[in-house]
C-alpha positions in Angstrom: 32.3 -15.5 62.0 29.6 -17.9 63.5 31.5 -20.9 64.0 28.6 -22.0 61.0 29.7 -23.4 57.9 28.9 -20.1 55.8 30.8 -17.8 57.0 33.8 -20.4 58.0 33.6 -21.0 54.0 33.7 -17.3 53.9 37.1 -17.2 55.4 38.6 -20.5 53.6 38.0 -18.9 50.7 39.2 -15.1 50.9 42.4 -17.4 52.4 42.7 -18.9 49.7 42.8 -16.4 47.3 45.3 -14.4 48.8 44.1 -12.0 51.5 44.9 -11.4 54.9 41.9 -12.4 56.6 41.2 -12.3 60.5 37.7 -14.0 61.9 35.5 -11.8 63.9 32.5 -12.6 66.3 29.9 -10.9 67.9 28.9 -11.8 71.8 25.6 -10.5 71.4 23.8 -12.8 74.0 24.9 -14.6 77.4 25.2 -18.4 76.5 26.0 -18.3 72.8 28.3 -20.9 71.3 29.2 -18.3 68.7 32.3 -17.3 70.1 33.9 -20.9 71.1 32.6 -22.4 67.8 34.1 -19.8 65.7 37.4 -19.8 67.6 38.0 -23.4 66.5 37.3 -22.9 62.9 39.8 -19.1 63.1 42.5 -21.9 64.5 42.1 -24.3 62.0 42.2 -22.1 59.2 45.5 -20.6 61.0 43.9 -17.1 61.4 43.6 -14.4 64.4 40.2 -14.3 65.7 38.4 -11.6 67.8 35.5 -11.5 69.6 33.6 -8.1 70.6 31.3 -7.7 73.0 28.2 -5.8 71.8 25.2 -7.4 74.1 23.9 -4.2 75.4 23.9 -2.7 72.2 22.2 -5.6 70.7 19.2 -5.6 74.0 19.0 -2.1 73.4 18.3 -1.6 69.6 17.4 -5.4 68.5 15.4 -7.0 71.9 14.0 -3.9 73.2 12.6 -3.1 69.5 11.7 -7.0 69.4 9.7 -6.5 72.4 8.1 -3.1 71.5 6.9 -4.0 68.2 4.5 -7.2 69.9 3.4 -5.0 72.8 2.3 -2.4 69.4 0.5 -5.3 67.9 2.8 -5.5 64.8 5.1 -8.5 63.8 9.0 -7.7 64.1 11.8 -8.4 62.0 14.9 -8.8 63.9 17.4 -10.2 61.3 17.0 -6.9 59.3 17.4 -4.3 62.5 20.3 -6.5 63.6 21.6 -5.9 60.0 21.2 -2.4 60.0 22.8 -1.1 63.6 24.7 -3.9 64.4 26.6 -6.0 61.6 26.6 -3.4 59.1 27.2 0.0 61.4 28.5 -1.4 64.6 30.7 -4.4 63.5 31.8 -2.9 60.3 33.0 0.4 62.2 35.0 -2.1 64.3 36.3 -4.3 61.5 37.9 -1.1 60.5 39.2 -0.1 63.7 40.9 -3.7 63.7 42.8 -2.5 60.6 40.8 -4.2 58.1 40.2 -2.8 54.6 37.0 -5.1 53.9 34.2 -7.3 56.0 33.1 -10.3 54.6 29.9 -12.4 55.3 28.2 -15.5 54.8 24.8 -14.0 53.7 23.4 -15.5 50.0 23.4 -12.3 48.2 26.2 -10.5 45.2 27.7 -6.7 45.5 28.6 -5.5 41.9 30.2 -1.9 41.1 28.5 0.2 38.6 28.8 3.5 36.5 26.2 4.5 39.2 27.4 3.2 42.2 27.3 0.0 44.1 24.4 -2.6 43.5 23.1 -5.2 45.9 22.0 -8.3 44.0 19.8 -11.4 44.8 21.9 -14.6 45.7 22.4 -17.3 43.0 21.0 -19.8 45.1 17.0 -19.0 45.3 16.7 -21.2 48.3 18.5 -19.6 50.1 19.1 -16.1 49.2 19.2 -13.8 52.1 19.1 -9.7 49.8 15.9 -9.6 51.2 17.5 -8.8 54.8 20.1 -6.5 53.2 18.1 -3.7 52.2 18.8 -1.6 54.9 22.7 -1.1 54.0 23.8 1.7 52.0 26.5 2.4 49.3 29.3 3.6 51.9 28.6 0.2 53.2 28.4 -1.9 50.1 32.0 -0.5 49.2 33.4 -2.3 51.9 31.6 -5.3 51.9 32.3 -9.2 50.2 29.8 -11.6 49.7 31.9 -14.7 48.7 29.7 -17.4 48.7 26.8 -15.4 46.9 27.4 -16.9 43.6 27.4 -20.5 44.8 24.7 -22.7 46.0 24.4 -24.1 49.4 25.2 -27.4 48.6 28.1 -26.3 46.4 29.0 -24.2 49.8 28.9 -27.7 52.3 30.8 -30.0 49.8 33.6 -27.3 49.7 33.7 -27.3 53.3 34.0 -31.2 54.3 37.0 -30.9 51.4 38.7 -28.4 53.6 37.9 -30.3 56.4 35.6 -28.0 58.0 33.0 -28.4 60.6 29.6 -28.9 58.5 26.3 -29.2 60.2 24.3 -32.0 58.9 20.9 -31.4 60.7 18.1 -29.4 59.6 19.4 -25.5 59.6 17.7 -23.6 62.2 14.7 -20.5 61.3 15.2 -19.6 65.3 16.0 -16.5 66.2 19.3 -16.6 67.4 18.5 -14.8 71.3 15.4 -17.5 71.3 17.1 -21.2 71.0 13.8 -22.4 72.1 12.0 -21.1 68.7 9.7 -20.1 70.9 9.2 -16.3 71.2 5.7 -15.9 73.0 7.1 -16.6 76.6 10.2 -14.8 76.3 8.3 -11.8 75.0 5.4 -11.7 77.9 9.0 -11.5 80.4 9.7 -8.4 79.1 6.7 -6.4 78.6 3.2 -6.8 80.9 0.7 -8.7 79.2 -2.6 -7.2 77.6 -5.5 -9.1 77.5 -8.2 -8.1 75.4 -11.8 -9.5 73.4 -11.0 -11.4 70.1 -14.0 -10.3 67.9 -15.2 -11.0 64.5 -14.9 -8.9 61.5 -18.2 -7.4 62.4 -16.9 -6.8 66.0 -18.8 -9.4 67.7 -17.0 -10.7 70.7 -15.7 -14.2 69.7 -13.6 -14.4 73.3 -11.1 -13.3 75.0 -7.3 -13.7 75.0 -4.2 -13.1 77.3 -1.6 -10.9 75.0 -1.4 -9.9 72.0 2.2 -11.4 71.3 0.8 -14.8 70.9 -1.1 -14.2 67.7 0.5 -13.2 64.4 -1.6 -12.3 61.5 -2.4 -15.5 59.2 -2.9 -17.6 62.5 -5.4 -20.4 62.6 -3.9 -22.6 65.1 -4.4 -21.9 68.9 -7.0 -19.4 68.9 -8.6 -21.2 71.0 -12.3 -20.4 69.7 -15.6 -22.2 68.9 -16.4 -22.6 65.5 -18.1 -23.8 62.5 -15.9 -22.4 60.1 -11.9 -21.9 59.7 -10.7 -18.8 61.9 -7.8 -17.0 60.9 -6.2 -13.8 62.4 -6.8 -10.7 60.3 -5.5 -8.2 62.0 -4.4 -7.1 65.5 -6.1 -3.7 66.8 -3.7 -2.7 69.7 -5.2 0.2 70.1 -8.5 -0.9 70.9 -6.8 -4.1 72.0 -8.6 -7.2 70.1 -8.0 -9.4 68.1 -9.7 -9.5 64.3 -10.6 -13.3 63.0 -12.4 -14.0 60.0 -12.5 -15.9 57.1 -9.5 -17.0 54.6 -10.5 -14.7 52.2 -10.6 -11.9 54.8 -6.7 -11.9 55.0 -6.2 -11.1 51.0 -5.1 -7.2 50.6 -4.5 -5.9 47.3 -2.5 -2.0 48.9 -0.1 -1.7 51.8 1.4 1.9 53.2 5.1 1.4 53.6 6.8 3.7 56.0 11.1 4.1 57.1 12.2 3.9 53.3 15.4 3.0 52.8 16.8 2.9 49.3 20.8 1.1 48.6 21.7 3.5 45.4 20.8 6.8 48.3 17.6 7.7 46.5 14.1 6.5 45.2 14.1 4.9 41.7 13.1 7.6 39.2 11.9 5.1 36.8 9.2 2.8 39.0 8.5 0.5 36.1 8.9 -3.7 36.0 9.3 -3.3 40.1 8.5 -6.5 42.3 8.1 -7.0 45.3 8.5 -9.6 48.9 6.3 -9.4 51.6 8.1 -11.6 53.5 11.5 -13.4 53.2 9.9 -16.7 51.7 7.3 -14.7 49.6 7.6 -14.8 45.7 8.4 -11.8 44.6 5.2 -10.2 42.5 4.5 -7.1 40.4 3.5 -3.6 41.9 2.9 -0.5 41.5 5.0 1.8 43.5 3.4 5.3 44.5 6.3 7.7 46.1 5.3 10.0 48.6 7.5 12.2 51.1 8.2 10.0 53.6 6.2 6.8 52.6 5.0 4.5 50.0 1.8 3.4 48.6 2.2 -0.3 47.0 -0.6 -1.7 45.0 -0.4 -5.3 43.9 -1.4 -6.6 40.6 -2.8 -10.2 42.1 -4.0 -9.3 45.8 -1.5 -11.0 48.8 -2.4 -12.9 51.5 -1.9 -12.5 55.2 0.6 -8.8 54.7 1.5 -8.2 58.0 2.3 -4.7 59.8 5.8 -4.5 61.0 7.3 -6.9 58.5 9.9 -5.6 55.5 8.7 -5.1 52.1 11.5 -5.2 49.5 11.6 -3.4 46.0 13.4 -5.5 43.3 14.3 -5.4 39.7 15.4 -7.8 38.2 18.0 -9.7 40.4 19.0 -6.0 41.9 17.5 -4.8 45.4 16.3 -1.0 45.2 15.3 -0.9 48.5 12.1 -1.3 51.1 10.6 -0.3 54.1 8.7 -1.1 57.2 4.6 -2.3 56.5 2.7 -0.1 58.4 -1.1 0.0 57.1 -2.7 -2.8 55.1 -6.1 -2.2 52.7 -8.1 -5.2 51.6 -9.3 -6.3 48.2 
């Protein structure tokens, strides 16, 4: 529990149908309202509530990795590292210990048992749903998990709430990452590792200028390059190992093949048929045809209409259908 209004519906309605439910929080940060917020809603629901302490976990595997991935020029994703050693390994294993049979969550997304196994499916709501974060759980996982609010819309999801007389949030729902209130990740990033300045160059490799650290640029950027121009810049790539900066044209950022490293697959093995698969590049991404091209430890994804602005270090996630396969970790990028 959060304290927000998701995962407070979460508990109303496992309450309500019957279960034994106790609220659980993480302190994963100093300063985070989690913890008061969520004891409130645990109190007015009339359940126990526990909070557990896993900030050095959480700076070891989620900010340190954060961190990391900048200072190797790539773009992190936090939510889905977070997902994968903290919620669903660390908190689970410690729901469990607490005596609970299940853990529950407020993400947008469906569990359904099969012949097969366990599926993880895309939320009803497309606006908000969050399977594309969830790739990196498993099936012993998905057998202890509930996703109650998957099947409902978000605003189906807030008018339950003020019913029940829960607290509902009526401004603009944060995209923050939760250890950066600010939104902004650039300064809080050049704290933790030393900055690199370095020449931001053409596609050519003529020396454009220079720049201060590579965590301030993502690729797709046009804003704040601070560069001369007669023509629309854009970052192309980042080259931390000869540390620059690549700008070019718009066009320049469409790739039609990425390399996708640290597979992870929810049924415990690559699809054997790799027909009708889509794919997201990023969470807001459409999700588009591919072809998928096993290899032993990686995968070669070739889109049918070329993407724009992939970036090294985000997810890509294999669909079909409304079921999640699985994805990995961008590592390379090849242009049209």
């Amino acid at each position: 529990m959060s304290g927000g209004v998701d995962s407070s519906m979460v508990a109303a309605i496992l309450k309500e149908r019957g279960f034994k439910v106790m609220g659980i929080t993480m302190q994963l940060f100093a300063g985070s309202p989690a913890p008061e917020k969520a004891h409130r809603v645990a109190r007015k629901l009339g359940i126990p509530h526990s909070v557990v302490d896993f900030g050095e976990l959480f700076s070891r595997k989620v900010v340190d990795y954060f961190c990391d991935e900048y200072y190797r020029g790539r773009t992190p994703n936090p939510c889905v590292v977070c997902n994968r050693f903290i919620k669903f390994d660390a908190l689970l294993g410690k729901a469990l210990e607490l005596g609970a049979d299940f853990m529950a969550t407020g993400h947008y997304a469906r569990t359904e048992s099969s012949a097969n196994g366990h599926r993880l499916l895309k939320g009803v709501d497309p606006r908000k749903d969050q399977s594309y974060f969830l790739y990196v759980i498993g099936q012993s996982q998905l057998q202890r998990l509930m996703l109650p609010i998957g099947h409902m819309h978000k605003s189906e999801v807030k008018k339950k709430a003020v019913a029940l007389g829960l607290p509902v949030d009526t401004s603009r729902e944060s995209q923050d990452i939760c250890f950066i209130p600010s939104g902004d990740y650039r300064p809080f990033v050049s704290r933790h590792i030393p900055l690199q300045p370095g020449d931001i160059v053409d596609t050519g490799g003529k020396v454009m200028g220079r720049y201060q650290d590579l965590a301030y640029y993502t690729v797709g950027q046009r804003r704040g390059l601070g560069l001369s121009s007669d023509k629309r810049l854009y970052v192309i790539r980042l080259d931390a190992g000869n540390n620059r900066v690549v700008v070019g044209p718009e066009e320049a950022l469409l790739s039609s093949q990425l390399l996708a490293r640290q597979l992870h697959w929810i049924s415990g093995e690559a699809p054997r048929d790799q027909g009708d698969i889509t794919a997201k590049i990023r969470y807001k991404s459409l999700a588009v045809a591919v072809g998928l091209y096993l290899e032993d430890d990686s995968a070669r994804v070739c889109f049918d209409q070329p993407q724009r602005a992939i970036t090294p270090g985000q997810s890509i996630v294999f669909y079909r259908g409304e079921e999640v396969l699985g994805g990995g970790v961008i590592e390379t990028v090849e242009p049209c």
